[in-house]
N, C-alpha and C positions, 0 to 999 in steps of 0.2 A: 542757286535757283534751278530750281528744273527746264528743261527743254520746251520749249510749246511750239503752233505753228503760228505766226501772227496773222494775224486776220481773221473775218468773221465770215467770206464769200469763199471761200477754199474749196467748195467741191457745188455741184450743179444740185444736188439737191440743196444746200444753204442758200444758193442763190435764189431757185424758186423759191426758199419760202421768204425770204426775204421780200420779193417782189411781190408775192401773193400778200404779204401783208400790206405792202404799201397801197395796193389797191382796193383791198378791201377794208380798208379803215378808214377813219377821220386824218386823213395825213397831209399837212402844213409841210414839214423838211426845211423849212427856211425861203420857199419859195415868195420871193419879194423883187419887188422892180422899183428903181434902180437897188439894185444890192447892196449898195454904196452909197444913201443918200445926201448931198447937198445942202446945207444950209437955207431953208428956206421952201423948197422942193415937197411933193406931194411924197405918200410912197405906197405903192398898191402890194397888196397882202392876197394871196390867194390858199384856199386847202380845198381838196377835192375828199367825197364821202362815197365808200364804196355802195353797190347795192342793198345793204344787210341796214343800212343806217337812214332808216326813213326822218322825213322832217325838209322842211322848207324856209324854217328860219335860223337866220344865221346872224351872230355880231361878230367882232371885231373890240379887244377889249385890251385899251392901251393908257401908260403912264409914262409921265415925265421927272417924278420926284423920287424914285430911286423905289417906292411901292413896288407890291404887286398887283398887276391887273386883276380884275375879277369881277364879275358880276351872274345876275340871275334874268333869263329871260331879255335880255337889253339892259334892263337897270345895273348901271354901273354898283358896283362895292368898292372899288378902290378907283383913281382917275377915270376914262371918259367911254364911252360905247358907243360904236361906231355902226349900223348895221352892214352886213354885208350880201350880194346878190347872187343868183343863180346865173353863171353865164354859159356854159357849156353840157352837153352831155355826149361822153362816150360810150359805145358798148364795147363791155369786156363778154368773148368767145366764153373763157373761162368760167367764169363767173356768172355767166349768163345773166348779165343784165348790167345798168348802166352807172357809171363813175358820174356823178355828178362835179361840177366845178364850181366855186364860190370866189368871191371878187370884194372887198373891198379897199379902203381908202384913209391913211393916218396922213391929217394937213401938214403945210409943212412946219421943222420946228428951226429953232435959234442956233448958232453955232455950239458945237460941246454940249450938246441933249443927248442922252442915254434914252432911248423911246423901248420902251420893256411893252410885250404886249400877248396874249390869245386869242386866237381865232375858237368858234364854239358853234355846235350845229345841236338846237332846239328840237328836239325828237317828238313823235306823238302824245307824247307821255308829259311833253313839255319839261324833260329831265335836259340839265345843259351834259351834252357829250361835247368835249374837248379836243381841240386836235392836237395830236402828238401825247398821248395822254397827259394834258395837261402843261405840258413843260413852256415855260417862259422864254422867249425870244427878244433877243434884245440885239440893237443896233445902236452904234455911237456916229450923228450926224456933225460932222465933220469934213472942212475941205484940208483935208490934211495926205493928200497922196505920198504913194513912197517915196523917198529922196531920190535925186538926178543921182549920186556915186550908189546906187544899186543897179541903174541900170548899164552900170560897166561893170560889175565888181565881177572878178576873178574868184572864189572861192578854193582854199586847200583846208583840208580837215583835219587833224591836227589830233591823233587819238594822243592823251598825252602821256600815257601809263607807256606806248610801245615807241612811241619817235624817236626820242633819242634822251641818251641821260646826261648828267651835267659833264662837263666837260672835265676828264681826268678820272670820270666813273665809272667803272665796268658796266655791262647789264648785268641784272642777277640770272642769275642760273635757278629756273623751274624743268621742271615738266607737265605740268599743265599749262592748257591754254588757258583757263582762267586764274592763274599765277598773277604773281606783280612781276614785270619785267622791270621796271627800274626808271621809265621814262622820268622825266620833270620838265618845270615851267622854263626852268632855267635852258635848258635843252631846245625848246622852241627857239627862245631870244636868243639861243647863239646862232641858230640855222637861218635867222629874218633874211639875212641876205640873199641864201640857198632858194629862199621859199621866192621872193621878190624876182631873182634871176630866172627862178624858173617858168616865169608868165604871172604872177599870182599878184593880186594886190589885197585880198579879204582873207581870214585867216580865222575858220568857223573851229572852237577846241571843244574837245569832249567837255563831258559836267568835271568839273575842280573841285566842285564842293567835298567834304568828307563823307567817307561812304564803306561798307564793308567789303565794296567789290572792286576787280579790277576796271569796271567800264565805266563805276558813278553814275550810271541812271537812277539810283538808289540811294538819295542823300541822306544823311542823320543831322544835316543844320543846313538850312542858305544863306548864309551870310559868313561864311570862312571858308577854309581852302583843306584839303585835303590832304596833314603834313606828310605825307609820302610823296608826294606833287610839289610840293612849294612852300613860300610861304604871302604871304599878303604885299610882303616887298617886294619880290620873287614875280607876283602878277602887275604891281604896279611896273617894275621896268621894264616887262613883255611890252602892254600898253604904250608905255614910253619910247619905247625901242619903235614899236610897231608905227607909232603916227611921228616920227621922227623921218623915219621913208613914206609917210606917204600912205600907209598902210592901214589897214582897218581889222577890229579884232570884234568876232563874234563868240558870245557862250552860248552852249548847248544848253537849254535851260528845261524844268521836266516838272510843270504845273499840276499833271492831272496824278502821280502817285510820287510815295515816299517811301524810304527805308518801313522793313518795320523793326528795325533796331531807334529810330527817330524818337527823342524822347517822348515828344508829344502823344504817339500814340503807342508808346508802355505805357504810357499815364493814361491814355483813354481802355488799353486792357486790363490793368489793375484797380482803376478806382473806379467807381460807378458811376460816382458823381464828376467825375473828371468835365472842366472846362471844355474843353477837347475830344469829349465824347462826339460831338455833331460833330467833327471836323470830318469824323468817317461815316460812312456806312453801315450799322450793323446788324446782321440778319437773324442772328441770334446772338447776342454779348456773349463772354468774350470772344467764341470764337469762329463767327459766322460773319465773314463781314466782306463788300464788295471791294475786290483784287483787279488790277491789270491782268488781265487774260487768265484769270484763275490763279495766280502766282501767288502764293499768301507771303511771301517775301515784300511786296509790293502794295501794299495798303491803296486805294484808292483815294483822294481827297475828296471828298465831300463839297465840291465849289459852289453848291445852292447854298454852302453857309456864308454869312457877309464876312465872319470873321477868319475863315478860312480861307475868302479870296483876299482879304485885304493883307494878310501875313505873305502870299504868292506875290503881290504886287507890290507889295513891300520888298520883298527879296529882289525881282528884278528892278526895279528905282534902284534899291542900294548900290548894285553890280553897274549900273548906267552913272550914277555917280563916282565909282570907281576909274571911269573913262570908256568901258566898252560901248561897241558902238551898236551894239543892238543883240538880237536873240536866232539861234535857229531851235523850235519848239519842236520838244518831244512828241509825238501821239498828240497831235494839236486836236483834233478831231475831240476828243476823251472830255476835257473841259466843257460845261454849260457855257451859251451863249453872255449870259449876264457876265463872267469873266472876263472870256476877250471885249468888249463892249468899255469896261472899266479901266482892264489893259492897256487898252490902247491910248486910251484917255491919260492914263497916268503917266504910261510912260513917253509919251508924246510933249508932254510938259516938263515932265525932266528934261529931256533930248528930242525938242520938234526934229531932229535931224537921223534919229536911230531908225533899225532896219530890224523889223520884225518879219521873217518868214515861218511854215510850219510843215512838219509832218504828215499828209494826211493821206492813208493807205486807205482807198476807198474810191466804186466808180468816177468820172468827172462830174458828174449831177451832184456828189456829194461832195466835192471837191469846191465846186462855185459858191458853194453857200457860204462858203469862207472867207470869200472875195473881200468882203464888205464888213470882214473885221478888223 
């Protein structure tokens, strides 16, 4: 794969426009109170509408049955429409003139509600403009907080291509740093005690999955191991070993992109009709189609497809079935809200007890909106 820089704020002019955008738009961000709702609990919805976006009316357009919100003017099209109010106005220097703020109110709902919803500002024109262009938000209201052994856990990271290799095995000899050095599973489970000694009780491993690279951010399946790494016995006795002391094992898990060696999507560039087709993005078939940071290595997933989140959530259930005890997520930010929402759901049910944390390179304004997934 080629070199990039990560991130999307890297130099002050990205920054501005970035911000420039945010203020002059119809822009939502996930801003919600509590971010984390309650079972039962009201939960107040806000988006602010730059100067450029005249109009005074505003709904609030939300579902509980797994639908999409929508409607026209107030009338619902799918679940319920909520109006919402004008509560504040700023002025922007810049902009020369005023960000308006909107307010409303989704009642509260029942334990395990997936509440999917849009905010929308009614223009002169009485055209509905959408905030965030359109994109669906969704929260899973649940009193489900993180487990008490996160709030102690020691984490070590565990790259498992370079720690160490099985016991009686060389490393291999490269020169490249994107080489196989030789690591394995096995390797880990002999060091448990090294790792235990040395302050650690959580033990977070790179992705295991099979992959053409040596870091496996890049899988071509979720649901096996990577035989360079291990083998399925191989991670069962890690697990074994590991909650034997005491110990807790996390996988590095990678939702929002895939190989593009993955069968799934050869099958979405050579056939047309491919099942698998919506699973990505594509801007021009076959070979325009939305990448992790421009990386055409890296296919994007497509997670506004139902069946594309449910094959991701499937992979992590299996792996929680396996005995890990939960996820640290790649570029968590990257997935739609309707996934972590379901995520969380599902795999909470498998393991009310796992420990999902995330990735998310991005100011703290952008960071909170995560809270409450």
């Amino acid at each position: 794969m080629n070199d990039f820089i990560f991130g999307t704020l890297s130099t002050a002019e990205l920054r501005h426009k970035k911000s420039l955008a945010q203020r002059e738009g119809i822009v939502h961000n996930h801003h919600r109170e509590p971010r984390d709702p309650l079972p039962g609990l009201p939960m107040c919805v806000e988006f602010t509408a730059g100067p450029e976006n005249e109009g005074n009316s505003a709904w609030l357009y939300w579902t509980v049955d797994g639908t999409e919100p929508g409607g026209r003017n107030g009338q619902m099209v799918q679940g319920f429409a909520t109006p919402m109010g004008g509560v504040e106005l700023t002025w922007d220097g810049e902009l020369w003139g005023y960000i308006r703020k909107f307010r409303g109110f989704i009642p509260g709902q029942p334990e395990g509600t997936i509440v999917r919803y849009r905010a929308s500002l009614v223009n002169e024109k009485q055209e509905e403009c959408y905030a965030d262009g359109g994109a669906v938000s969704a929260v899973l209201v649940s009193n489900d907080p993180a487990p008490e052994w996160a709030q102690d856990a020691m984490l070590y990271q565990g790259f498992v291509d370079r720690f160490s290799p099985e016991e009686g095995n060389p490393w291999k000899q490269t020169q490249s740093l994107s080489g196989f050095y030789g690591g394995r599973i096995k390797g880990i489970t002999q060091k448990l005690g090294y790792i235990q000694e040395s302050g650690f009780n959580t033990i977070w491993i790179s992705p295991i999955f099979p992959s053409p690279s040596h870091h496996g951010y890049d899988a071509t399946d979720l649901f096996s191991i990577e035989p360079r790494l291990g083998s399925m016995q191989d991670f069962a006795e890690l697990v074994e070993g590991a909650h034997q002391k005491g110990m807790r094992i996390l996988l590095d898990f990678v939702p929002n992109h895939i190989s593009d060696q993955h069968p799934f999507f050869q099958d979405a560039l050579k056939n047309p009709a491919s099942p698998y087709r919506n699973w990505f993005t594509f801007l021009s078939w076959p070979d325009e189609y939305e990448t992790f940071f421009g990386v055409k290595e890296l296919p994007q997933m497509n997670l506004q497809n139902a069946e594309a989140r449910q094959y991701m959530i499937e992979a992590a259930c299996f792996w929680l079935q396996q005995g890990v005890d939960g996820f640290r997520v790649d570029y968590a930010i990257g997935p739609v809200q309707e996934f972590w929402a379901e995520f969380r759901k599902a795999t909470r049910k498998v393991n009310g007890n796992c420990w999902t944390f995330g990735e998310v390179v991005d100011p703290p304004d952008e960071q909170v909106a995560f809270s409450g997934l």
